[in-house]
C-alpha positions as CSV (number, residue, x, y, z in Angstrom):
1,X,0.0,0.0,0.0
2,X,1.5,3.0,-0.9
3,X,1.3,5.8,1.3
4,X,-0.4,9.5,0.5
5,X,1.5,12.2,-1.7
6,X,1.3,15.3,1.0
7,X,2.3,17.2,-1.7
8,X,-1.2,16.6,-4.1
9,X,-4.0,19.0,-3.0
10,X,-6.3,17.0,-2.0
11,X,-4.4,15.1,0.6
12,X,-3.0,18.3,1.8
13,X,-6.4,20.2,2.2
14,X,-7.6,16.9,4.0
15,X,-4.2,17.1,6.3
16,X,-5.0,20.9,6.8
17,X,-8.4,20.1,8.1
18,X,-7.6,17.8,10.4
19,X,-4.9,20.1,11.7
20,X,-7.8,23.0,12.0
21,X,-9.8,20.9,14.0
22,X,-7.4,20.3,17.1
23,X,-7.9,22.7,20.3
24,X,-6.2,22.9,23.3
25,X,-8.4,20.5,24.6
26,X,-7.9,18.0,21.7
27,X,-6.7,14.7,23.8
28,X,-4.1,12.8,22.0
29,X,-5.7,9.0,20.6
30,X,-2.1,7.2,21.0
31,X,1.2,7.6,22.6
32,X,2.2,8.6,26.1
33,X,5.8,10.4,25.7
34,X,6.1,13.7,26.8
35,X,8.1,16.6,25.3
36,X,11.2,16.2,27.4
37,X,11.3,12.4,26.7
38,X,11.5,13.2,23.1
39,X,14.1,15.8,23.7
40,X,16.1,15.2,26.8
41,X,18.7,17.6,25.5
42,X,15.8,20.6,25.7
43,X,15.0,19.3,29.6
């Protein structure tokens, strides 16, 4: 399965809306590392 071209317009407008649609209050649906886990050099 080959995966999305980001770069044709409609995969990009569907990316772009799903980016619009976050909030602050937007809980993530996987993963549990926080920031400084990702980048202990920045802790």
């Amino acid at each position: 399965m080959a995966l999305p071209d980001i770069f044709t317009k409609n995969v990009a407008d569907e990316v772009i809306g799903r980016i619009n649609k976050l909030t602050p209050a937007t809980q993530p649906l996987w993963g549990k590392t926080a920031y400084p886990k990702c980048w202990p050099i920045a802790a």
